[in-house]
N, C-alpha and C positions, 0 to 999 in steps of 0.2 A: 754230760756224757762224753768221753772219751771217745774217737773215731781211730781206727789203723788199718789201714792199707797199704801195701806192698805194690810196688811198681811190676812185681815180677807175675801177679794175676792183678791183672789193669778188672773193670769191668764192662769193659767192651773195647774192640781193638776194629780200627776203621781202615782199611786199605785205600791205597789210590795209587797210580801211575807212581813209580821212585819211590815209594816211602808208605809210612803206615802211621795213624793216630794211635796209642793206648790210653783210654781215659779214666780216671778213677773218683768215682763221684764222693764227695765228702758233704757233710754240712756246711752249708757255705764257703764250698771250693771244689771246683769242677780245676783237676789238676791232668795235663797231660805230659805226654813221652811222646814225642815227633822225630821220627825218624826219617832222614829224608837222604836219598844214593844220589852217588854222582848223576850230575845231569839232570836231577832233581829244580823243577821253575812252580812254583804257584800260581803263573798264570798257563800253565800247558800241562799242570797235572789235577787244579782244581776248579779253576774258572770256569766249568761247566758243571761240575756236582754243586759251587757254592751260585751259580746264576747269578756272578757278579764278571766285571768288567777288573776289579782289584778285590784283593781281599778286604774285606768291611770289620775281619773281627780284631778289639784291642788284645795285643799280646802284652803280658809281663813274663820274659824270659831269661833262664839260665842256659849259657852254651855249655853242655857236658864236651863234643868234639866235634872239631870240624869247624867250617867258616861257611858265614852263608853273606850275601849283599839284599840289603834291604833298600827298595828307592820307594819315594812316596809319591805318591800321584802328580805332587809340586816338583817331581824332578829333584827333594834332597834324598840324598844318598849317604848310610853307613855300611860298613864292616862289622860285622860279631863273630867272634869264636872262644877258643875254649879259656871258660873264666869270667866270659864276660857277661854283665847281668844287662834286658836292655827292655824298653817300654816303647811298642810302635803302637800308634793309633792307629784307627781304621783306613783303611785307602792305602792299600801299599803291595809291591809284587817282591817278592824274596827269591833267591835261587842259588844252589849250592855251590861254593868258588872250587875249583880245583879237585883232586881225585880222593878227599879221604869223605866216609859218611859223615854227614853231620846227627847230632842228639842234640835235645831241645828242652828243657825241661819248661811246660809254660802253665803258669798261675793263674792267667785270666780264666775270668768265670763265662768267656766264649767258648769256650773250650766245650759246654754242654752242646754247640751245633758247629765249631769247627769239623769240614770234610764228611761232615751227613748229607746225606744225599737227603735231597727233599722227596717230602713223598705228595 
């Protein structure tokens, strides 16, 4: 069976502090659109909705714009922006470099409780 879904009706779109999830659930692929504004930190706009200390979910992502820094709980540090494709494991704080938005396109199958609020 064929799946298609259009980013531009995600089905369900999750707000938080700088930025917003749009999620689009497939068979065997929970795909998001992250958008995240200047000033935009993971740990000062989710670290209390995800009730973690760093984010715990793996990303596989595409930079659509913008640059973000990714450090891992070990203190290593990258750069990603637009172009670039990138794979973070669990345990890491991200946050947006300089004034333009960033876009996110991310493949991991976290993405089903990325930026949910627990209930």
């Amino acid at each position: 069976m064929i799946e298609v879904k259009n980013t531009g009706k995600p089905d369900e779109r999750r707000d938080f502090p700088r930025g917003h999830l749009d999620v689009l659930d497939l068979t065997g692929l929970n795909f998001g659109v992250a958008t995240f504004d200047t000033g935009w930190r993971w740990s000062e706009s989710l670290r209390e909705i995800a009730g973690t200390d760093s984010c715990q979910t793996h990303h596989n992502g595409y930079v659509l714009q913008g640059h973000l820094r990714i450090r891992m709980d070990d203190g290593e540090e990258a750069d990603v922006g637009p172009g670039d494709v990138f794979v973070v494991p669990p345990g890491h704080d991200a946050w947006v470099l300089g004034d333009e938005q960033v876009m996110v396109f991310d493949f991991a199958g976290g993405m089903a409780e990325y930026a949910k609020a627990k209930t």
